[in-house]
C-alpha positions in Angstrom: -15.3 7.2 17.1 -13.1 5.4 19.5 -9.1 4.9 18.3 -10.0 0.9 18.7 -13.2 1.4 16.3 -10.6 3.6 14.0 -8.6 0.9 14.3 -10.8 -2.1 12.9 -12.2 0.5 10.1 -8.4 1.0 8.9 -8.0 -3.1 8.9 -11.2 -3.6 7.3 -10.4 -1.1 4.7 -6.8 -2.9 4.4 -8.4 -6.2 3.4 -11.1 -4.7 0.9 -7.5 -2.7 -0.6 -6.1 -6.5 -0.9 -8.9 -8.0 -2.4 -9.1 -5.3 -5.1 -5.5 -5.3 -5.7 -6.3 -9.6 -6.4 -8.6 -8.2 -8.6 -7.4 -5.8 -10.2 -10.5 -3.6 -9.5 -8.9 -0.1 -9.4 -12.6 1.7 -8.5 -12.5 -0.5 -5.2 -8.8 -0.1 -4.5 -9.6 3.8 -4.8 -13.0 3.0 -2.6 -11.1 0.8 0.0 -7.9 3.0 0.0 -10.3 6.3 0.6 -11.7 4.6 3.8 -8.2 3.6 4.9 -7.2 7.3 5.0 -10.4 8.4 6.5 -9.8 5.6 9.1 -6.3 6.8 9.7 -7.4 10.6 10.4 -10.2 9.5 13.0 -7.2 7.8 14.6 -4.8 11.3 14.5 -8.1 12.7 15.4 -8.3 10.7 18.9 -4.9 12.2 19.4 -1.7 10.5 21.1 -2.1 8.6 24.4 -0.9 5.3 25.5 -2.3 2.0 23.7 -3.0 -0.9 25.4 -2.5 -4.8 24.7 -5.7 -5.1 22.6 -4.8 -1.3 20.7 -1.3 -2.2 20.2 -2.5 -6.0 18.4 -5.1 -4.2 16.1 -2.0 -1.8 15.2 0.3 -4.7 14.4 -2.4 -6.2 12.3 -2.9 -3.0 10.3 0.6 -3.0 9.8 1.2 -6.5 8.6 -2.1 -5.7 6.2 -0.3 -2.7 5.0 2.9 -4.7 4.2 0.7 -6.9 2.4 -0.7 -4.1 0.1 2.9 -2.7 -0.4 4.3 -6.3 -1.4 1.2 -6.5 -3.8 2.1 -3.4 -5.4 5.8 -3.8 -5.8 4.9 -7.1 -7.4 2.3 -5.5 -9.9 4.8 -2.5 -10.7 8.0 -5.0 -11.6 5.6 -7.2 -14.0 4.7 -3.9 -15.6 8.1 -2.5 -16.1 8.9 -6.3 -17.1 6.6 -6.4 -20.0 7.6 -3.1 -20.7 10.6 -3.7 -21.5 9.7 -6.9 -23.0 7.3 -4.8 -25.7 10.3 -2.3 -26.4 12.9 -4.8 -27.0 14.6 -3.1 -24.0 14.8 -5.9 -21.6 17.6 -4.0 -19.3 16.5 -0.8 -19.2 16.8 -0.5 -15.1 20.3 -2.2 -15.2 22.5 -0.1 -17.3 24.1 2.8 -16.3 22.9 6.0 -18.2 26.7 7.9 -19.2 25.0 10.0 -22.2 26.0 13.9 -22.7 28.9 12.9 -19.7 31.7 14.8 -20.0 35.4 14.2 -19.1 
């Protein structure tokens, strides 16, 4: 497998990890993320070399995608710690400062 074929693989797996993030499907996010990494390792596996115009756009795109996926995540985690707090009555758990068992 070329690093370019790699390449597309890693983005194509990056847009199925979006869609099942959207979706909430966590047996595609595991699917789409699996191929990601198996993309990623045929790209280590191509070794280091010099990437040209078209290489270095597909790598941009993967890491815009991959921004994407980490925004999505962020998101999903602080609404869960949200209604977590909201369901323990604790609703600033993350703000306060924790000085139990401090001594002077």
């Amino acid at each position: 497998m070329t690093r370019r074929d790699a390449l597309i693989r890693v983005i194509d797996a990056l847009h199925a990890e979006i869609a099942a993030l959207k979706a909430n499907d966590v047996r595609a996010l595991e699917r789409a993320t699996a191929d990601k990494l198996a993309g990623i390792d045929a790209i280590a596996a191509t070794g280091t070399g010099p990437a040209g115009p078209d290489l270095r756009e597909l790598a941009d795109e993967a890491n815009r995608l991959n921004e994407t996926c980490r925004i999505y995540v962020n998101l999903m985690a602080a609404n869960t710690r949200r209604r977590l707090q909201t369901l323990t009555g604790n609703s600033f758990a993350g703000a306060q400062p924790v000085l139990r068992n401090s001594y002077a």
